[in-house]
C-alpha positions in Angstrom: -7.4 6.6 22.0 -9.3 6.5 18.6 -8.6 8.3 15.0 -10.9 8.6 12.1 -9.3 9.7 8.9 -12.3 9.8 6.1 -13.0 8.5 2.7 -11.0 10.9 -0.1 -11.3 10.9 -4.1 -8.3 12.1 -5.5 -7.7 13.2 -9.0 -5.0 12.4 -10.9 -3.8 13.7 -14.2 -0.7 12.5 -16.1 0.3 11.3 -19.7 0.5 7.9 -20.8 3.5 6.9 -22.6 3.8 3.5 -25.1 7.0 3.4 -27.2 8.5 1.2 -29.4 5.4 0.1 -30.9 5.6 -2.1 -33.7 2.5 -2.2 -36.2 1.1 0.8 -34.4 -1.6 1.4 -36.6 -2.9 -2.0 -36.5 -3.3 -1.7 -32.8 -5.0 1.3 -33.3 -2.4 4.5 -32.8 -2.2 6.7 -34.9 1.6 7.5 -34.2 4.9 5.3 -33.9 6.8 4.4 -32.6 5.9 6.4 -30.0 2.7 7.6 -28.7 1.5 10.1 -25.9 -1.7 10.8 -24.6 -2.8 12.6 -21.6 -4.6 10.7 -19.0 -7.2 10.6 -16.2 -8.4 9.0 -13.1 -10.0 9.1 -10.2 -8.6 7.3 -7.0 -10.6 6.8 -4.1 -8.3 6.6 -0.9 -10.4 4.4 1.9 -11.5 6.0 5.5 -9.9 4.2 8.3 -10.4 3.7 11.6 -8.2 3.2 14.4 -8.4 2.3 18.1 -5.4 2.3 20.6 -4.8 1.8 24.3 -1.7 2.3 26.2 -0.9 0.8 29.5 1.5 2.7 31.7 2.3 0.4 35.1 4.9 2.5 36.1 7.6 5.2 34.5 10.1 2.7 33.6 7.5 0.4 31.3 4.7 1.1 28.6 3.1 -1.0 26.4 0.6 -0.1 23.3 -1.7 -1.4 21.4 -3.6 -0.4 18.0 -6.1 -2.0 15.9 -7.0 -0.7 12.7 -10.0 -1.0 10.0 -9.1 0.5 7.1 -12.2 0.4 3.9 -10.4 -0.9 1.0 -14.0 -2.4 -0.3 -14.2 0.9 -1.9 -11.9 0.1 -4.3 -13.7 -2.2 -6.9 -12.2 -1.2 -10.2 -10.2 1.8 -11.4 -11.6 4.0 -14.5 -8.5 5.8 -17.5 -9.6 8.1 -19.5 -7.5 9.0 -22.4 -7.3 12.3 -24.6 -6.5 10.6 -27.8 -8.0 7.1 -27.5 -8.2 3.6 -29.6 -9.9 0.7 -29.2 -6.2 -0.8 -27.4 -6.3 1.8 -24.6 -10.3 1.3 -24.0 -9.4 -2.3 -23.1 -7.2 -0.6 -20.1 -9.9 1.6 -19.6 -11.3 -0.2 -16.6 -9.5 -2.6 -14.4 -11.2 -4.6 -11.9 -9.7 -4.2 -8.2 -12.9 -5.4 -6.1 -10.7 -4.6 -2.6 -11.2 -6.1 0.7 -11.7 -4.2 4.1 -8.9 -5.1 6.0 -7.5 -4.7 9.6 -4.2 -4.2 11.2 -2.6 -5.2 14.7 0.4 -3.2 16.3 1.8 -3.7 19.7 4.7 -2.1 21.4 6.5 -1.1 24.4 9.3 0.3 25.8 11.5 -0.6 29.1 13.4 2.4 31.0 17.0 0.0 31.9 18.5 3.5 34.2 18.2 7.4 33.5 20.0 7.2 30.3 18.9 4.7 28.4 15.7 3.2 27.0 14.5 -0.1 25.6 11.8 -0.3 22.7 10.3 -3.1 20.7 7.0 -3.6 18.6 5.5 -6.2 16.2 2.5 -4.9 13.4 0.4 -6.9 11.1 -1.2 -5.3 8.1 -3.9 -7.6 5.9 -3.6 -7.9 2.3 -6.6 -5.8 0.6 -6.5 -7.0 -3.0 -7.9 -10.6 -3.8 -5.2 -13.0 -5.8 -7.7 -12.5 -8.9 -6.3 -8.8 -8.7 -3.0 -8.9 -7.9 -0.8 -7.1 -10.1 2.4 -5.9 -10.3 1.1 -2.4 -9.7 0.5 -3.4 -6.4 2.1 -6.6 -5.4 -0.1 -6.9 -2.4 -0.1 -9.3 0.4 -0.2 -10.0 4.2 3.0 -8.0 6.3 4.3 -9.0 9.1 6.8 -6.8 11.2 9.3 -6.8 14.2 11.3 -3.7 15.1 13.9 -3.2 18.1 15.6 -0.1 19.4 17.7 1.8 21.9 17.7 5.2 22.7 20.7 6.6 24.8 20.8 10.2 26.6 24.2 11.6 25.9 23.7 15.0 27.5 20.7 17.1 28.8 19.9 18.2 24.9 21.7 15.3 22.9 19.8 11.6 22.3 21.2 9.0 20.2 18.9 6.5 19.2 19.4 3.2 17.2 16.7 1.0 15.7 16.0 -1.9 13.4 12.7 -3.1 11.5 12.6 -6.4 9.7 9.5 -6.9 7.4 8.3 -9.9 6.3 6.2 -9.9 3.4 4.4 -13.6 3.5 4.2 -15.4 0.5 1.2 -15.6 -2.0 -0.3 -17.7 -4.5 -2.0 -15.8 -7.2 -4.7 -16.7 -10.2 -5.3 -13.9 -11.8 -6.7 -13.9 -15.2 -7.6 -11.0 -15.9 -5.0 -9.2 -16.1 -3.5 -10.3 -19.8 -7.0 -8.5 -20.9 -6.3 -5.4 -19.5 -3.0 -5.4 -21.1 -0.2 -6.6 -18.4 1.4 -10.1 -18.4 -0.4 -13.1 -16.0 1.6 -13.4 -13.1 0.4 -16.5 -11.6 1.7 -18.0 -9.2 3.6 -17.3 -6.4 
């Protein structure tokens, strides 16, 4: 099997909200403690591109496979615009994001034990897309890992119960990132 979901630019429009500013008009608002603005951007969603193959040996086994490319490259910085702006919220104007292609691995199956009931169990991996330089807590992004099992029992002709369990591990991530205190978050380096 293959799918092909295309590139999309989405527009979104919202309000930005800062309160409790101290000093306001020194940073540049002209209200305070509070200040609202509306607020603009454009978010471009990455086309993806996904090939599968499923192996049936017999009715009582199937196993499946995907692997995914998904254009996160697109993605090198994301553009505010602000009704009422200052020379604070042009500094958040831009931020860099300069987004890596990245790929994904998923594999499962599922045993038949009699009529009634069924076995299943998979595994994915999905890449990290932002560089450490980029990582933020708006997206706190990095490399997952995932193991899921299940059961699925056929009470009567119409009824199914099923039961299942997925554990995710996100791994861990050492991140430089020094731009960020310029666009007006805290540096989280680290890990």
């Amino acid at each position: 099997g293959f799918s092909f979901r295309s590139k999309a630019d989405v527009d979104v429009h919202g309000q930005v909200k800062i309160d409790d500013l101290v000093l306001a008009a020194a940073q540049g608002y002209d209200t305070g403690p509070h200040f609202v603005s509306g607020a603009h951007a454009q978010l471009q969603l990455p086309q993806n591109f996904t090939w599968a193959y499923a192996y049936v040996p017999s009715d009582k086994w199937a196993v499946e496979f995907d692997f995914g490319l998904t254009g996160w490259g697109i993605l090198k910085e994301l553009d505010y615009d602000f009704e009422r702006n200052n020379a604070t919220l042009r500094g958040l104007g831009t931020i860099p994001r300069d987004y890596d292609d990245t790929f994904s691995f998923n594999m499962g199956g599922h045993r038949r034990l009699n009529e009634k009931t069924d076995f299943q169990a998979g595994f994915f991996f999905y890449q990290a897309a932002s560089p450490k330089k980029h990582v933020d807590n708006y997206l706190p992004d990095t490399h997952r890992y995932g193991w899921s099992l299940g059961t699925s029992y056929q009470i009567t002709k119409w009824l199914r119960a099923d039961l299942a369990y997925l554990f995710i591990l996100y791994a861990t991530r050492h991140i430089s990132n020094p731009q960020i205190p310029a666009k007006g978050g805290d540096n989280i380096d680290g890990r």
